[in-house]
Rosetta silent file (secondary structure, phi, psi, omega in degrees, C-alpha in Angstrom):
SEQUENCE: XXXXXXXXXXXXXXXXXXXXXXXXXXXXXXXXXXXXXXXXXXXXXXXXXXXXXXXXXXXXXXXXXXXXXXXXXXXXXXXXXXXXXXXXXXXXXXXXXXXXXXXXXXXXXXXXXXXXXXXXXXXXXXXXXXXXXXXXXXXXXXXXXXXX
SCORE:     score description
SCORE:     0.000 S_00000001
   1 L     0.000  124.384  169.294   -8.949   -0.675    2.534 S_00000001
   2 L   -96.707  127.231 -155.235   -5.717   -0.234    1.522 S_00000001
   3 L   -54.614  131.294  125.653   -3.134    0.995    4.568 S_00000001
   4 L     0.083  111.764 -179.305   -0.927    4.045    4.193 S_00000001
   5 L   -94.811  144.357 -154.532    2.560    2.704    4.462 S_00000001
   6 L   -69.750   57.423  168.858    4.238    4.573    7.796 S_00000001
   7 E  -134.505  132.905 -163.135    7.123    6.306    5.284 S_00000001
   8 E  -160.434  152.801 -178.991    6.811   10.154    3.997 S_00000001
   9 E  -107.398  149.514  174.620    8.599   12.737    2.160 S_00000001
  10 E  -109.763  113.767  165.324    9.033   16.528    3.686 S_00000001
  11 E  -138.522  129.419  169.631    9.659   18.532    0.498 S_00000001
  12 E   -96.775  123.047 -163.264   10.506   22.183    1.123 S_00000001
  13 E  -100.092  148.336  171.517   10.079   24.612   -1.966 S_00000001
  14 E   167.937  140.199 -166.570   11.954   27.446   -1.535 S_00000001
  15 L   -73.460  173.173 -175.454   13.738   30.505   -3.494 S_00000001
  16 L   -78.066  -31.996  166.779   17.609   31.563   -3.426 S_00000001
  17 L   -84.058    3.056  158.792   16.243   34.588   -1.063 S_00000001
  18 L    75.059   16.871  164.711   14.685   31.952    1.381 S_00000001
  19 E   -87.242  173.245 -170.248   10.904   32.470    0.802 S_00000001
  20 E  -138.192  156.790  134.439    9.177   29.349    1.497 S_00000001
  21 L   -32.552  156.005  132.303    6.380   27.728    0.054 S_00000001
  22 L  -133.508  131.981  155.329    3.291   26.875    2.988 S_00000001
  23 E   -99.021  134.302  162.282   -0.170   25.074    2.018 S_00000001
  24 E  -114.904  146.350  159.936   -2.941   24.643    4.504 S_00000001
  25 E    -0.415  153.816  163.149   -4.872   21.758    5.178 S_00000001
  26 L  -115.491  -35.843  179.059   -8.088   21.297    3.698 S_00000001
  27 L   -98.906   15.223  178.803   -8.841   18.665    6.392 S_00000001
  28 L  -140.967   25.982 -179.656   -7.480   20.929    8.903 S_00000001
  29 L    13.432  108.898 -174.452   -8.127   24.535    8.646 S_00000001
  30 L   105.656  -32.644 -178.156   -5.304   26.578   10.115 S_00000001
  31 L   -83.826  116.479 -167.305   -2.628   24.201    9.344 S_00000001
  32 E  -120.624  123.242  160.766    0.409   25.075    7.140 S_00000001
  33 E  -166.471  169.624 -162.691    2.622   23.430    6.326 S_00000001
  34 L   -79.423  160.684 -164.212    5.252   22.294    3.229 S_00000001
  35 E   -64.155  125.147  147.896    4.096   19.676    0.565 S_00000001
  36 E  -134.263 -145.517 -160.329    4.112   15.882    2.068 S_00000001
  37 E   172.035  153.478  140.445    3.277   12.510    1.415 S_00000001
  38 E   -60.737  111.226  153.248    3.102    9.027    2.152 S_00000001
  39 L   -31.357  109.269  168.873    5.438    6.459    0.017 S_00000001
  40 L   -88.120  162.499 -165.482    3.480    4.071   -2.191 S_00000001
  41 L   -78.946  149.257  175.794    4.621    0.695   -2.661 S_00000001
  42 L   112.128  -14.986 -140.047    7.076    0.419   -5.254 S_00000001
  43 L  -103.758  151.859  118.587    8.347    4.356   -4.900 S_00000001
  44 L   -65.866  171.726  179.630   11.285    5.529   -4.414 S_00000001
  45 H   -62.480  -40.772 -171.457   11.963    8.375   -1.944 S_00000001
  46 H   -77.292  -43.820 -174.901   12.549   10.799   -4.907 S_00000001
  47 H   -45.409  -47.331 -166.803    9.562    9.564   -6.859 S_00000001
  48 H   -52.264  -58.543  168.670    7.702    9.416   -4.190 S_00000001
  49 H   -60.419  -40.528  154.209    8.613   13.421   -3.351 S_00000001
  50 H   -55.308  -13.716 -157.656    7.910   14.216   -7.135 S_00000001
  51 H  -107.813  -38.237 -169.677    4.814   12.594   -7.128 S_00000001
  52 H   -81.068  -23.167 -165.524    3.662   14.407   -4.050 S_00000001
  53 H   -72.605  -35.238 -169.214    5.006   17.785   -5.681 S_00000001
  54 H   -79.022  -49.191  173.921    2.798   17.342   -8.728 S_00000001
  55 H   -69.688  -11.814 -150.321   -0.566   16.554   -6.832 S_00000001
  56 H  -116.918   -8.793  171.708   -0.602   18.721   -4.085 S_00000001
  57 H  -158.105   33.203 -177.401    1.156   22.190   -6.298 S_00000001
  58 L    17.376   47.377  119.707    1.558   21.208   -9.919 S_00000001
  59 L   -86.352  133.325  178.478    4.894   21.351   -9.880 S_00000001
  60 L   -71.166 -164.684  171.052    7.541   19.457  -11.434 S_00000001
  61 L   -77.973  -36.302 -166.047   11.477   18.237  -11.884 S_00000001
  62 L   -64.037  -11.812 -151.561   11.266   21.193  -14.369 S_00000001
  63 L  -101.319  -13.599  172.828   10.300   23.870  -11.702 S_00000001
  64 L   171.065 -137.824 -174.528   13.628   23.919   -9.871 S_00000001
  65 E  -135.340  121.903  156.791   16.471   21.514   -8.563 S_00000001
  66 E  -116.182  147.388  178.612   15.083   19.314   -6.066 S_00000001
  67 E  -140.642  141.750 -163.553   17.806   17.396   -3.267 S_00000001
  68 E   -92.603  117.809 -170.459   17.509   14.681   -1.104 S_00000001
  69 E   -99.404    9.870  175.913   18.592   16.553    1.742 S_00000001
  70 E    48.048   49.845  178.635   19.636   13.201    3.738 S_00000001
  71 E  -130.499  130.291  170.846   17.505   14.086    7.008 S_00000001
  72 E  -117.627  101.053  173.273   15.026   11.706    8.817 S_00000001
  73 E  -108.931  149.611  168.647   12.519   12.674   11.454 S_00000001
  74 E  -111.753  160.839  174.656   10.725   10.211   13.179 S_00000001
  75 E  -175.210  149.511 -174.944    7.639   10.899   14.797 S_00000001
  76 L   -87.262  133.868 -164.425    4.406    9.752   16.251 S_00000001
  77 L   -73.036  149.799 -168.362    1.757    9.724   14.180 S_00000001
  78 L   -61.951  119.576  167.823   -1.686   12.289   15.274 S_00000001
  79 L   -81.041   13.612  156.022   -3.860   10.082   16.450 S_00000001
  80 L   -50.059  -37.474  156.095   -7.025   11.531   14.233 S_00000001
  81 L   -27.352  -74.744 -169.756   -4.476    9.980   11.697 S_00000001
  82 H   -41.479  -37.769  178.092   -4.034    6.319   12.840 S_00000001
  83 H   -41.871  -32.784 -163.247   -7.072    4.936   11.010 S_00000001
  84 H   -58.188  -27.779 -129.032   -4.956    5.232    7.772 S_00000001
  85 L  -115.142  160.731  141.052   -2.158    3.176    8.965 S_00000001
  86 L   -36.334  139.878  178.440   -2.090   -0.622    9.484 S_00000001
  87 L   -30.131  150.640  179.201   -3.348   -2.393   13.086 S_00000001
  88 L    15.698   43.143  164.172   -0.735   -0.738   15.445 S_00000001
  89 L   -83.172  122.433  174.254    0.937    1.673   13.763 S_00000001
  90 L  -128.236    1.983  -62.068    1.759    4.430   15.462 S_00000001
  91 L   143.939   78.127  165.111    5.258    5.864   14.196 S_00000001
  92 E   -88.923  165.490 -166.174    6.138    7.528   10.594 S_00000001
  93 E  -145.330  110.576  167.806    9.997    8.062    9.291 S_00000001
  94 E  -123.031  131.592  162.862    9.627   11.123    6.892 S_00000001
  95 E   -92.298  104.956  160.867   12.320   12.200    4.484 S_00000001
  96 E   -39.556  127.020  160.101   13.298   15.372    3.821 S_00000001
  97 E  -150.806 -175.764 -169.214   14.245   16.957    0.542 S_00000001
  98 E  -128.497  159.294  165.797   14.300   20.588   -0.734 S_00000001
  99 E  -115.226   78.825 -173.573   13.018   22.198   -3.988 S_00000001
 100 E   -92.771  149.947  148.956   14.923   25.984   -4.621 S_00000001
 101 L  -110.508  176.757  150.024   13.010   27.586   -7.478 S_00000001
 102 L   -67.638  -15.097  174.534   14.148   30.750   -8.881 S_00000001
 103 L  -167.295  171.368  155.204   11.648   32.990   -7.706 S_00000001
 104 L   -62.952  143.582 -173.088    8.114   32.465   -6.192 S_00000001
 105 L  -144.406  146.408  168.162    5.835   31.103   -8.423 S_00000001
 106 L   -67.566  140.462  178.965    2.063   30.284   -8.745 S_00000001
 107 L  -124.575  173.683  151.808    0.713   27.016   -7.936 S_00000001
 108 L   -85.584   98.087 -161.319   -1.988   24.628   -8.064 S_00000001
 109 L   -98.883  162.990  176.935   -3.365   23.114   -5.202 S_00000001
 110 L   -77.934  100.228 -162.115   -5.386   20.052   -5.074 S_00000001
 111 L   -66.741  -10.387  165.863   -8.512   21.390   -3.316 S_00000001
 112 L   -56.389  -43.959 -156.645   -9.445   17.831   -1.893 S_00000001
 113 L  -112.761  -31.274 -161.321   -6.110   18.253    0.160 S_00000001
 114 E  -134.204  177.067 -138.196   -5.282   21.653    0.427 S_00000001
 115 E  -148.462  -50.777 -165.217   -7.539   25.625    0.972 S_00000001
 116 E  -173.701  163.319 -178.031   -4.614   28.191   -0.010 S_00000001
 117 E  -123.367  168.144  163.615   -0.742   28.850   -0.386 S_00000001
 118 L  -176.873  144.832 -174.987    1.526   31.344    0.429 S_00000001
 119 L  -121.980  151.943 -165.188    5.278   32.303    0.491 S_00000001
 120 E  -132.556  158.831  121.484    6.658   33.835    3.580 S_00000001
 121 E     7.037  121.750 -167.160    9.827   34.511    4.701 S_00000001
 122 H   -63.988  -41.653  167.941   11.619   31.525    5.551 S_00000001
 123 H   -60.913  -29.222  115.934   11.634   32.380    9.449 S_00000001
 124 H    -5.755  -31.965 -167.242    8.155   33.172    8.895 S_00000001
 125 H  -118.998  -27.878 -170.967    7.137   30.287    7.836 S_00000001
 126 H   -54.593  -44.889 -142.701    9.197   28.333   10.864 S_00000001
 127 L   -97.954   -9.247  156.831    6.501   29.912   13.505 S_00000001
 128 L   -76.025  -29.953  176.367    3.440   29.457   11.137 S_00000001
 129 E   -67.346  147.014 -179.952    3.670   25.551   10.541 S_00000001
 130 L   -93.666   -7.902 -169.193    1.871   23.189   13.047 S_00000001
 131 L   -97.985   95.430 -156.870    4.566   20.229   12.605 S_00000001
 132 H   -55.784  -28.027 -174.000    7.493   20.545   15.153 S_00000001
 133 H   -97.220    7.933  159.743    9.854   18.741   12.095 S_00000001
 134 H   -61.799  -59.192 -158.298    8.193   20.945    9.398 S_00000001
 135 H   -70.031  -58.152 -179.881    9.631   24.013   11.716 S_00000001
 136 H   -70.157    4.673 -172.459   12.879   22.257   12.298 S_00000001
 137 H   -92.437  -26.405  166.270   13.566   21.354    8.872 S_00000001
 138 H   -88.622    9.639  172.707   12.905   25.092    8.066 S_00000001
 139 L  -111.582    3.912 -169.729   15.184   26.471   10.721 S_00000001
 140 L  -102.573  -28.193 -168.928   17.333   24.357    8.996 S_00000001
 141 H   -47.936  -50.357 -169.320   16.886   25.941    5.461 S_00000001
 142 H   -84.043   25.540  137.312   19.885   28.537    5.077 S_00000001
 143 H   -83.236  -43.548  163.797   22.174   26.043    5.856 S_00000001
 144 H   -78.198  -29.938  165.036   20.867   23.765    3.044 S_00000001
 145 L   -80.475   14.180 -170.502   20.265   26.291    0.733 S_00000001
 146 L  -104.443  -32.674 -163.030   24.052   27.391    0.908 S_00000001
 147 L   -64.391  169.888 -168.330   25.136   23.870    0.448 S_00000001
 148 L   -90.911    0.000    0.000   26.013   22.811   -3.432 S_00000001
């Protein structure tokens, strides 16, 4: 089996009005939250976040301006989880970046990962996600979405 490596992208889609993208879970019913991902070896951070954008909502670089929003959460990984990871991993370092489209737009989700979408209200969307750095990285949005 080959291990997960403990590095992930956060990428938050979101409009100039501050609706947000949310998918839920396929392996988790109930759970919303913004498009992530695991790093593969070889990836860069941005590939890696483009790569995850295209499987999990068939979107692209062409679909908006995505930015490496220079943010790091660390966090321990669920242990339901751990199997993915290498012998005594317990500990991911996910990197944020943002996506603004221009408006909401229909996606595709990969039904293997994900059950339905929806865009809410960015403060909306803080108190629906299950991931305390999903919510702060979205309490964080109209500060990043001001910046150039």
């Amino acid at each position: 089996m080959k291990y997960k490596i403990p590095i992930s992208v956060l990428v938050v889609i979101y409009t100039p009005g501050l609706q947000v993208l949310l998918i839920e879970r396929a392996d988790r019913p109930g759970f919303w939250q913004s498009v992530t991902g695991s790093q593969e070896e070889g990836e860069t951070l941005r590939q890696t976040a483009l790569r995850e954008l295209a499987e999990e909502t068939g979107l692209d670089e062409q679909a908006g301006v995505l930015a490496d929003w220079n943010m790091q959460n660390e966090f321990e990984i669920y242990p339901e989880w751990r199997w993915r990871y290498g012998l005594g991993v317990t500990r991911n370092t996910e990197h944020v970046f943002g996506l603004c489209v221009p408006e909401p737009v229909p996606v595709r989700l990969s039904p293997r990962e994900h059950l339905a979408y929806d865009w809410l209200p960015h403060d909306r969307a803080v108190e629906k996600v299950f991931s305390w750095s999903n919510a702060k990285v979205l309490r964080l949005l109209p500060e990043h979405a001001r910046a150039p």
